[in-house]
PAGUFI-410969 format. One line per field, with one value per atom (N, C-alpha, C): atom name; x, y, z. Coordinates in steps of 0.1 Angstrom, whole numbers, plus 2048, in hexadecimal, padded with zeros to 3 digits. Example, Ala and Ser with C-alpha at 12.3 -4.5 7.8 and 13.67 -1.06 7.14 Angstrom:
BEGIN
atome [N,CA,C,N,CA,C]
px [884,87B,884,880,889,881]
py [7C7,7D3,7DF,7EA,7F5,800]
pz [84E,84E,84E,847,847,84F]
This chain:
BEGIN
atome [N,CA,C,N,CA,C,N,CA,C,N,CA,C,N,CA,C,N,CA,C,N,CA,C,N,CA,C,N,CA,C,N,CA,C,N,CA,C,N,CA,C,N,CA,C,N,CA,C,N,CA,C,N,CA,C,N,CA,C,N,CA,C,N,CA,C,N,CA,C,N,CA,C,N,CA,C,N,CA,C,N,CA,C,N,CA,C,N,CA,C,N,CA,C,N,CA,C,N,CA,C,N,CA,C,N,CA,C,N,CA,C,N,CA,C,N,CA,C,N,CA,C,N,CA,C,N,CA,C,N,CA,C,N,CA,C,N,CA,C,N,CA,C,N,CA,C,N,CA,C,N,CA,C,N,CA,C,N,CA,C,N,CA,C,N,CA,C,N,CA,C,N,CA,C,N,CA,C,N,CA,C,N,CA,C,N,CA,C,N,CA,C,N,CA,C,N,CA,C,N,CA,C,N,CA,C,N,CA,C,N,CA,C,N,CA,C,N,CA,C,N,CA,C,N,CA,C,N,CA,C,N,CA,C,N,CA,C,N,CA,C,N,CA,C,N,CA,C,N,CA,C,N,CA,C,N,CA,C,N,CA,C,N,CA,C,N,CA,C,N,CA,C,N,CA,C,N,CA,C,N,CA,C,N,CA,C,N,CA,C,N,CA,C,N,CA,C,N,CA,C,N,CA,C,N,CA,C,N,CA,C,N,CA,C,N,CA,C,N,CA,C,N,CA,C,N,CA,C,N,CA,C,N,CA,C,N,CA,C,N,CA,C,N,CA,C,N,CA,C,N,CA,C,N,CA,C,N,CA,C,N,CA,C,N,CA,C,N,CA,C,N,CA,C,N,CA,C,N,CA,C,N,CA,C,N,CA,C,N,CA,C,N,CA,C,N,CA,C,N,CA,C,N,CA,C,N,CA,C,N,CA,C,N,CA,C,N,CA,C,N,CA,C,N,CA,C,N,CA,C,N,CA,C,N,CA,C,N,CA,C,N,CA,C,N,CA,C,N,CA,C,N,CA,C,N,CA,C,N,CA,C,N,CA,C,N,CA,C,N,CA,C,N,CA,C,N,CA,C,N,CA,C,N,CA,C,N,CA,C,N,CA,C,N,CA,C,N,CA,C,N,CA,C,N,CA,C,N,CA,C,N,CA,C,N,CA,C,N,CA,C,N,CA,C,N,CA,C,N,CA,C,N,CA,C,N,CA,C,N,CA,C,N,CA,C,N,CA,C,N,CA,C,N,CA,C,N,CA,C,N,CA,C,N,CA,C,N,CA,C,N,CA,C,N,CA,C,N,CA,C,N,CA,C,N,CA,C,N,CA,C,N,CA,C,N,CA,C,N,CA,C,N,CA,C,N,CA,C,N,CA,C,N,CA,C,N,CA,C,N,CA,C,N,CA,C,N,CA,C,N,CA,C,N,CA,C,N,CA,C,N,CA,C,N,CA,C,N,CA,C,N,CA,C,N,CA,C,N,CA,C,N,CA,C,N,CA,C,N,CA,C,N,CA,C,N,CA,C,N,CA,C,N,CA,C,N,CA,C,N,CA,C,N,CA,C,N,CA,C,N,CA,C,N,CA,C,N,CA,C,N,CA,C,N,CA,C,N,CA,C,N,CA,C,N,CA,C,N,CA,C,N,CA,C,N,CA,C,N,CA,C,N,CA,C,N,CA,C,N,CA,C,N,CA,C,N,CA,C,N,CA,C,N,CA,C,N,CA,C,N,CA,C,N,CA,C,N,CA,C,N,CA,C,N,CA,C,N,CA,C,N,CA,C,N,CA,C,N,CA,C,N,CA,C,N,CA,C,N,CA,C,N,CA,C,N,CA,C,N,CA,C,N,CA,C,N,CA,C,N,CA,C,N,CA,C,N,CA,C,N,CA,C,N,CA,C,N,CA,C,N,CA,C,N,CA,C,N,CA,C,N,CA,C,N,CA,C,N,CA,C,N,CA,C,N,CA,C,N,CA,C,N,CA,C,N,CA,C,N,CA,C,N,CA,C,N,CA,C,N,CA,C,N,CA,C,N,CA,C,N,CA,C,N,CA,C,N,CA,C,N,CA,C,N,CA,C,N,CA,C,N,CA,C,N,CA,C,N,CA,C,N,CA,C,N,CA,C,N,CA,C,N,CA,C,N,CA,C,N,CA,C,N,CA,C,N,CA,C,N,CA,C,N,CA,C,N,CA,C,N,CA,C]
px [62D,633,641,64B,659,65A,66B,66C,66D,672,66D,65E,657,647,645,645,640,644,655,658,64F,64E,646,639,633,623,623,62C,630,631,638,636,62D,623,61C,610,614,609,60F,61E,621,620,620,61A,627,624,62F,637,633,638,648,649,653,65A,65E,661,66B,677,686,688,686,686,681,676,672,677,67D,686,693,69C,6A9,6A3,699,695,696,68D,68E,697,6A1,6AF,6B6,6B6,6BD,6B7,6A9,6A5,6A7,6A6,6A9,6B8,6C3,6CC,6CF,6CE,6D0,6C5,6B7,6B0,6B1,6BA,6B9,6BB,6C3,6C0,6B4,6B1,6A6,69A,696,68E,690,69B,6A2,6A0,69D,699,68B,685,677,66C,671,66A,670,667,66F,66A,675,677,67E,67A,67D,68A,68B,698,6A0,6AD,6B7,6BB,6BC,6C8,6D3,6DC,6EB,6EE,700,702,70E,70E,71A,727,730,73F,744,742,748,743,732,72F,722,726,71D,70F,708,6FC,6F7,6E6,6DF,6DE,6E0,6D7,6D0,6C8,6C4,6C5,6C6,6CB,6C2,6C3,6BB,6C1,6BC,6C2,6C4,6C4,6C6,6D1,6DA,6E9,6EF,6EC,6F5,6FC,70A,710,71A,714,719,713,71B,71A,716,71B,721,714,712,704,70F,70D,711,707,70D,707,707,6FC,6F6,704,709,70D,71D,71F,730,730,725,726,735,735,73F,738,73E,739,73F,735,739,72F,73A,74A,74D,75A,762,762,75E,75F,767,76D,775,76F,765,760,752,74A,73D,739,72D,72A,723,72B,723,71F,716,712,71F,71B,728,726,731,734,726,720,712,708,708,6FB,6FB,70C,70E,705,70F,706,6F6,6F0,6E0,6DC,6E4,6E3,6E0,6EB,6F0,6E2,6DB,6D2,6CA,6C1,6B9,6BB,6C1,6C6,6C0,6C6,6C4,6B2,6AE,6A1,694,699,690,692,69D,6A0,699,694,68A,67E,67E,66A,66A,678,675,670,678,672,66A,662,656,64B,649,63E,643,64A,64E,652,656,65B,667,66E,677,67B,67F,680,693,695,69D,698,6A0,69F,6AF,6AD,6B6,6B0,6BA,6BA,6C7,6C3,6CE,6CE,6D9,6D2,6DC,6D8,6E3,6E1,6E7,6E4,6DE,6D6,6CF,6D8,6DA,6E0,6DB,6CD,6CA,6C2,6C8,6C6,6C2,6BE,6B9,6C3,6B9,6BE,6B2,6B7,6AD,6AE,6A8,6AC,6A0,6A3,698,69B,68F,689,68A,692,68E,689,680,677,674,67A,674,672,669,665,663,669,667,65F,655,652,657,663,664,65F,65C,64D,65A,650,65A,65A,64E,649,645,648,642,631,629,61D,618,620,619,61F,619,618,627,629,637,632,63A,63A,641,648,64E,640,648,644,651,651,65B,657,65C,655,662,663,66C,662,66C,667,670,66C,678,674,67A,676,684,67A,683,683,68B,68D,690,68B,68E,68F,697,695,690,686,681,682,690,68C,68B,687,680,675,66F,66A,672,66E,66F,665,665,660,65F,659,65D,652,65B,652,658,649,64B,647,64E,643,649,63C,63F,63C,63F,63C,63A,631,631,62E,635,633,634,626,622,621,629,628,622,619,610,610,614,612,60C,603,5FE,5F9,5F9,5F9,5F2,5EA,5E1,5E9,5E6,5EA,5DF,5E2,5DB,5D7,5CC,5C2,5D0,5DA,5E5,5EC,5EB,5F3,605,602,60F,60A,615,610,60D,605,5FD,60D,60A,610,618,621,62A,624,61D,618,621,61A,624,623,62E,631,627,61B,612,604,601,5FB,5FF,5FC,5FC,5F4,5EE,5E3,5DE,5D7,5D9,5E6,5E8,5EE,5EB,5E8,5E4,5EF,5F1,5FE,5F6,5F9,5F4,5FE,602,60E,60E,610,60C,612,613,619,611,615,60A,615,60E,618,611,616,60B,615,613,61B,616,61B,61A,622,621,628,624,62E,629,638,630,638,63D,647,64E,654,654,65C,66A,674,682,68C,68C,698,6AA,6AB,6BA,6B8,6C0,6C6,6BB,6B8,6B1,6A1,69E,691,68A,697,694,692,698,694,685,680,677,66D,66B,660,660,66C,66C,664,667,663,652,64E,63E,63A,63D,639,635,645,647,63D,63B,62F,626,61D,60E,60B,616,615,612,61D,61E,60E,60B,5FB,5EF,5EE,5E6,5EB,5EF,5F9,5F1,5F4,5EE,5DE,5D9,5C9,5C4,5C8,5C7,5CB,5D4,5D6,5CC,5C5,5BD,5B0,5AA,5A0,598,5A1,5A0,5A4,5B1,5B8,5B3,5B3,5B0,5A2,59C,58E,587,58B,585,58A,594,597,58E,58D,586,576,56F,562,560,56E,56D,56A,575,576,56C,565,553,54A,54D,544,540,54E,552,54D,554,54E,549,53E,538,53A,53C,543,535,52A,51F,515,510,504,4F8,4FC,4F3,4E4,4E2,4D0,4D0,4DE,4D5,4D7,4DD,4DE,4D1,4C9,4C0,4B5,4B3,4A6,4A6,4B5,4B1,4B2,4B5,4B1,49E,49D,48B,485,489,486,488,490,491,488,486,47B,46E,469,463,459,469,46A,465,46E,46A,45B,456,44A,442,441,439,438,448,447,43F,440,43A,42C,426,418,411]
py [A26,A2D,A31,A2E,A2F,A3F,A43,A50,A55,A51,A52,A56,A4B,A4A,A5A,A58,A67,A71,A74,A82,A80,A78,A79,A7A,A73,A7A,A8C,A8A,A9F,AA4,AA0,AA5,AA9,A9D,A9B,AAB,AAC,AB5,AC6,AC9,AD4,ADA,AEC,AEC,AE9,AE5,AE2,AEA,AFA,B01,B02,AFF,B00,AF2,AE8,ADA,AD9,AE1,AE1,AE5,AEE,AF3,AEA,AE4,ADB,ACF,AC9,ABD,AC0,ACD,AD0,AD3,AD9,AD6,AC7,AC1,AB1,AAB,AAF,AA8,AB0,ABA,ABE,AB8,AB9,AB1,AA8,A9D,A8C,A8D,A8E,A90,A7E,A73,A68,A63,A67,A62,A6D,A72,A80,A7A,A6E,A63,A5B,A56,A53,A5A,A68,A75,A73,A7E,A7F,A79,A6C,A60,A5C,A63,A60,A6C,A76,A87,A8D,A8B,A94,AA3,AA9,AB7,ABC,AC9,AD3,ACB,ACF,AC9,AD8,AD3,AE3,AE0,AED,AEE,AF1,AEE,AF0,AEF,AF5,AF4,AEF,AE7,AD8,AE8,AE1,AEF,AED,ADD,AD9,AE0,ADF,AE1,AEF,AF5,AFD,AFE,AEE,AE9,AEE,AEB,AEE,ADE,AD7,ACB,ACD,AC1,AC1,AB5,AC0,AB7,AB0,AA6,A9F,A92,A8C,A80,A74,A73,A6B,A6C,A7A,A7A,A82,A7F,A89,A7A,A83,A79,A83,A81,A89,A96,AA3,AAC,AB6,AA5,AA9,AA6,AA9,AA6,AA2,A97,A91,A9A,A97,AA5,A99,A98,A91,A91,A9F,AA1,A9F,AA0,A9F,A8F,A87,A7E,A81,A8F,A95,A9B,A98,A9D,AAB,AB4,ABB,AC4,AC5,AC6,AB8,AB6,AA8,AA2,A94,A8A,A7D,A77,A6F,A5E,A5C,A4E,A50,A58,A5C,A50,A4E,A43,A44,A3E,A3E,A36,A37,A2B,A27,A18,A12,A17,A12,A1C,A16,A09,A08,A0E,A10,A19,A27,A28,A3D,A3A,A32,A34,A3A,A32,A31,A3B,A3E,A4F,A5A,A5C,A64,A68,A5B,A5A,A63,A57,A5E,A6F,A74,A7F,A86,A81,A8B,A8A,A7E,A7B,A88,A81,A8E,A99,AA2,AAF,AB2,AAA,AAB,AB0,AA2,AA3,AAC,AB3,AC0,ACA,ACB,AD5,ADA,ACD,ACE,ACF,AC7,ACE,AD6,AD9,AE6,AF5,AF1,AFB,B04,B01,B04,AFC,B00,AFA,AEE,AE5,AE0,ACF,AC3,AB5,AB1,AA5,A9C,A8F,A8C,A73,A6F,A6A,A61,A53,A4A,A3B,A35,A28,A22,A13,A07,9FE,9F9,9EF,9EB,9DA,9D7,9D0,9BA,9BD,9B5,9B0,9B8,9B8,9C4,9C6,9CF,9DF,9E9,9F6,A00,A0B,A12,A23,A29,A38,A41,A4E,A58,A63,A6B,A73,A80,A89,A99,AA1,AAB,AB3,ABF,ACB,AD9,AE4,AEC,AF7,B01,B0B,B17,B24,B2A,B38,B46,B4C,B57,B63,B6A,B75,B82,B89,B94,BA1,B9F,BAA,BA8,BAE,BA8,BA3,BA7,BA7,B9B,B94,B88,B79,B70,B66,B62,B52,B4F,B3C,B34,B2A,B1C,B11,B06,AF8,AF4,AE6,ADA,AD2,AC5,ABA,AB6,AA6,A96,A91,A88,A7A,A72,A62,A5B,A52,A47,A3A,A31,A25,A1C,A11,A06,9FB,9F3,9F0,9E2,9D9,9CC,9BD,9BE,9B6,9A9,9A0,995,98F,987,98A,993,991,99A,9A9,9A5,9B1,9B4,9BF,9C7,9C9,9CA,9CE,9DA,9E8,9F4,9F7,9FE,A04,A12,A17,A24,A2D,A34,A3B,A4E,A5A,A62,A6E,A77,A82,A8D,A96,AA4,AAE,ABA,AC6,ACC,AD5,AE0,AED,AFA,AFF,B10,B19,B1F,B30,B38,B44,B51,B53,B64,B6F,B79,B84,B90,B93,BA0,BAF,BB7,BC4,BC8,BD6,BE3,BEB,BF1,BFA,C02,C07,C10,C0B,BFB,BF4,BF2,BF1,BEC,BE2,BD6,BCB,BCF,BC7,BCA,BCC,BD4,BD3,BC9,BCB,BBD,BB7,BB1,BAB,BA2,B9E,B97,B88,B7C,B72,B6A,B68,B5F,B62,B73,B79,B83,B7D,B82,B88,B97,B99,B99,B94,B98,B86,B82,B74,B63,B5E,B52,B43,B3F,B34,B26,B20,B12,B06,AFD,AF5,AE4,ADE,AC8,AC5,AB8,AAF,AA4,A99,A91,A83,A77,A6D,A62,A5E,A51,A46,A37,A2F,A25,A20,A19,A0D,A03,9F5,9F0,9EC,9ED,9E1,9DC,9D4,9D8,9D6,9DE,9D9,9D1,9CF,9D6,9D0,9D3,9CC,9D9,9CF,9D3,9DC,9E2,9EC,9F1,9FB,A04,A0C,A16,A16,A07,A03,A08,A0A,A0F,A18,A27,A35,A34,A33,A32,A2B,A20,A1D,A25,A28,A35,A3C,A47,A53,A51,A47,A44,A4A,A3E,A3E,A45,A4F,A64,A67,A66,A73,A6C,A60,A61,A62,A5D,A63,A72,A7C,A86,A90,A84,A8A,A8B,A7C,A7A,A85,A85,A8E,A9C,AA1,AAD,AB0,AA6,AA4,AA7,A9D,A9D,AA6,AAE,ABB,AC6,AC6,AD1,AD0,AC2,ABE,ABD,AB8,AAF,AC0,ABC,AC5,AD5,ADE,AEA,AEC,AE0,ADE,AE3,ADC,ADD,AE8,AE8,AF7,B01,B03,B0D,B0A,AFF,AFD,B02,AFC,B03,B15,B18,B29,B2D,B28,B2B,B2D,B22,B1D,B26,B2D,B34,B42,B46,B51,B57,B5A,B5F,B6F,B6C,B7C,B81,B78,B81,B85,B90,B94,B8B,B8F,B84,B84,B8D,B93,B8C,B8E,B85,B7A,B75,B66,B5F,B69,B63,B63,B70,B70,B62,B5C,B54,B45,B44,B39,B39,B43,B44,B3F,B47,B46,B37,B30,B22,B1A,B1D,B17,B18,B25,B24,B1D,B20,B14,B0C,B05,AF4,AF3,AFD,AFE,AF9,B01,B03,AF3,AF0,AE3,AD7,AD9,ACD,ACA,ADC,ADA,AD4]
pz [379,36D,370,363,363,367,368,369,355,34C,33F,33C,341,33C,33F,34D,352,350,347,340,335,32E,320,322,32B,334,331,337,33F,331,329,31A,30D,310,30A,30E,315,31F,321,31C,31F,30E,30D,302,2F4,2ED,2E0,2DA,2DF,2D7,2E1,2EC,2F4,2F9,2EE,2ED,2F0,2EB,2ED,2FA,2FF,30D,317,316,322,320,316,314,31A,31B,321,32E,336,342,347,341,349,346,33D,33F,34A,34D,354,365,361,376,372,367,364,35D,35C,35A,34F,35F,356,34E,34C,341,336,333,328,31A,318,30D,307,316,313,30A,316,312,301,2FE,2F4,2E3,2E8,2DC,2DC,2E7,2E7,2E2,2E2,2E2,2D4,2C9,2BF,2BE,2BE,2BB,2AE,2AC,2A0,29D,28C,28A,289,288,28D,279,27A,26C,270,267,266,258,254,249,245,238,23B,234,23A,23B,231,22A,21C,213,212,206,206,215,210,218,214,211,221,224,230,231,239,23F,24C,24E,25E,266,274,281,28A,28D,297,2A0,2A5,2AC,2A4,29A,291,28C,28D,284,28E,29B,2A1,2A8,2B0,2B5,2C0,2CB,2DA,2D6,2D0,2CB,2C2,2B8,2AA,2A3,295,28A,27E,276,26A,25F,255,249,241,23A,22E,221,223,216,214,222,220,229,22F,236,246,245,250,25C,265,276,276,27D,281,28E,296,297,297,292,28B,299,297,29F,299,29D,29B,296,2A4,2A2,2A1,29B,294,28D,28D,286,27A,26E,25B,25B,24E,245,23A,23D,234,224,21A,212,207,20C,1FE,204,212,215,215,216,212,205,1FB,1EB,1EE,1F2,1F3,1FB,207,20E,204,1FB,1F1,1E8,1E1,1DB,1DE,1EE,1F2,1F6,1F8,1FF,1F0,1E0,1D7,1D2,1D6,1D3,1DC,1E9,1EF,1ED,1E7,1E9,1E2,1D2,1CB,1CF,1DA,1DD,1E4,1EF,1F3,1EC,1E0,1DB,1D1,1D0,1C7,1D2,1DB,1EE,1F2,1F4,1FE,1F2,1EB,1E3,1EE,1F4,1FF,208,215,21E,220,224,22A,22A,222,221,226,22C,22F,231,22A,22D,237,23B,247,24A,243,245,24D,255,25D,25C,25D,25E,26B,26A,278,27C,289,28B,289,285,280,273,26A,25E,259,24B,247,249,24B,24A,24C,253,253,254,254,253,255,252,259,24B,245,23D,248,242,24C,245,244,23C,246,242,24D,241,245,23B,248,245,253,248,251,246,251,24C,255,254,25E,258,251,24C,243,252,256,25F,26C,277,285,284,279,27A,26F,265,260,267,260,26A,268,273,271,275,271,273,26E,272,26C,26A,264,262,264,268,26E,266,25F,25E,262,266,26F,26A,25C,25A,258,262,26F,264,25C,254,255,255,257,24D,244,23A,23F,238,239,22C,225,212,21A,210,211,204,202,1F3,1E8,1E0,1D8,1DD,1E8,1EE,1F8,1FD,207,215,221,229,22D,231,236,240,24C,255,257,256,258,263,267,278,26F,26E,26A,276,275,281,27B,27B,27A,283,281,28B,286,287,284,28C,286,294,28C,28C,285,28F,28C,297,28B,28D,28A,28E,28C,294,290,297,292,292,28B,289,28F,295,29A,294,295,28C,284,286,283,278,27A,26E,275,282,288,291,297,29F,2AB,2B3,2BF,2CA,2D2,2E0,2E1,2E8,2F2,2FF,2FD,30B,313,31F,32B,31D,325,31D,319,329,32A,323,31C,311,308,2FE,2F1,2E8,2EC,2E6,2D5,2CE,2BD,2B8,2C5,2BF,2BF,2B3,2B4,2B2,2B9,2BA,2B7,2AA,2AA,2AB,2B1,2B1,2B4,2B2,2B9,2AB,2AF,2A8,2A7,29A,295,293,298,292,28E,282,278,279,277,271,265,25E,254,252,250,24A,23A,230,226,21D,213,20F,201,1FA,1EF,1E6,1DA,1CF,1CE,1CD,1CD,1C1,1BB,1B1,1AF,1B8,1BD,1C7,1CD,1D5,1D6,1C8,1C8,1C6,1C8,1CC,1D7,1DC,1ED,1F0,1E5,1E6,1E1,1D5,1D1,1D8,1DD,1EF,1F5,1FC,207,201,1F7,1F3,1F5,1EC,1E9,1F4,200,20B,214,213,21A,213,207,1FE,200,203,20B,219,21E,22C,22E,22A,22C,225,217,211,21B,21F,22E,239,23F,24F,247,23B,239,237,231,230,240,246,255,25B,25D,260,260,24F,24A,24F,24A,24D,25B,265,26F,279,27B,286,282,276,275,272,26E,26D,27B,285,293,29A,296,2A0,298,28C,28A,288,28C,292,2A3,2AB,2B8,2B8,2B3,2AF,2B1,2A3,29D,2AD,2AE,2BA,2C7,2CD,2D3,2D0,2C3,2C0,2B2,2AF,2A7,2A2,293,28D,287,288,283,28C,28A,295,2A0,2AA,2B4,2B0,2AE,2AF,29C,290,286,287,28E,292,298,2A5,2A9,2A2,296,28C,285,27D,275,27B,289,28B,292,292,295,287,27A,26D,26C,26C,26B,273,280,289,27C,27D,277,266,25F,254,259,260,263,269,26F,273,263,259,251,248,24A,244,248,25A,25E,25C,259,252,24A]
């Protein structure tokens, strides 16, 4: 196993809620695989805000360049970089689009939160770009809950013709913390780092892909595919979320520990022996 494989081994295995930090550790003991790392481990997306217009976008490895993060809105680096790399001026067009399309579907699902589009050309045809999607809830009070959501969708475009080809790889991170009050109605104690009494941290990440073929009849065929695409992925990713992932943790919970009386627990599974007794009669 490479020295790569085995940071992303180590990753996969350290807890998620502390992703940024253990990524600038192994770059710092791996110094020359920190690119590698880097393009292989997604993490939180950062916000920032474009100086032109105002606006919030977000940051990731997709629009950064050394230092610097490109802004959806002003297509400007900042801090200004000289030889930053755009989309040429028909794919800005189609940037632009998409950029006003999702802001939509941001804010008809999320009703809040932070969208960005970023597209680049690929060097053997086609084109491709990434969907950013974050919704943070910040608590009002030390004692209700707090948590983000990430969504990161990597698609690759390719015309055949009259159709289209698309592949899509989607990522979510979910990161969930709440916290009990004290009989008094203030939050529990400050405990050491490694416990937190009264606190529950839920946090992983989820990644699906999809391939899918598409009718195209201009430019903006191509927002419209994408979008579909983002909105049943992202419908699935959440089903499975609810169902699946919060389903089981709170079967384990159950499992573990019981909120109702031991002694009526043991009467009615005697009572049910007994039922089944009468039936087999």
């Amino acid at each position: 196993m490479d020295i790569v494989s085995s940071m992303l081994d180590l990753m996969r295995r350290l807890p998620p809620t502390n992703i940024e930090a253990n990524v600038d550790a192994l770059m710092q003991i791996s110094p020359d695989y920190a690119d590698d790392l880097s393009g292989n481990v997604d993490q939180p997306l950062k916000l920032r805000v474009d100086r032109a217009s105002g606006k919030e976008y977000l940051a990731c490895v997709y629009n950064q360049d050394g230092d610097s993060y490109r802004s959806p809105w002003s297509n400007e680096y900042d801090p200004p970089t000289e030889d930053g790399p755009v989309p040429p001026p028909k794919l800005r067009k189609l940037e632009i689009a998409a950029n006003e399309a999702f802001d939509t579907y941001r804010e008809m699902y999320y009703e809040g939160g932070v969208s960005s589009v970023f597209l680049w050309d690929l060097e053997d045809g086609g084109f491709a770009g990434v969907v950013l999607l974050k919704k943070t809830l910040a608590p009002a009070s030390p004692a209700e809950p707090s948590g983000s959501w990430d969504s990161i969708h990597v698609f690759e475009t390719v015309e055949r013709g009259r159709q289209a080809h698309y592949k899509l790889t989607s990522t979510v991170m979910l990161q969930l913390v709440t916290r009990r009050e004290s009989a008094t109605g203030a939050p529990e104690a400050a405990a050491p780092a490694w416990k937190h009494d009264g606190q529950v941290s839920l946090s992983g990440s989820m990644t699906r892909q999809t391939e899918q073929d598409h009718p195209v009849q201009d430019a903006t065929s191509h927002v419209q595919n994408v979008g579909r695409m983002v909105e049943d992925m992202e419908i699935k990713m959440r089903n499975l979320l609810q169902e699946v992932y919060f389903g089981k943790t709170r079967d384990v919970v159950h499992d573990l520990r019981s909120l109702d009386d031991l002694e009526k627990a043991r009467r009615q599974r005697e009572l049910q022996k007994e039922l089944v007794g009468f039936i087999k009669r």
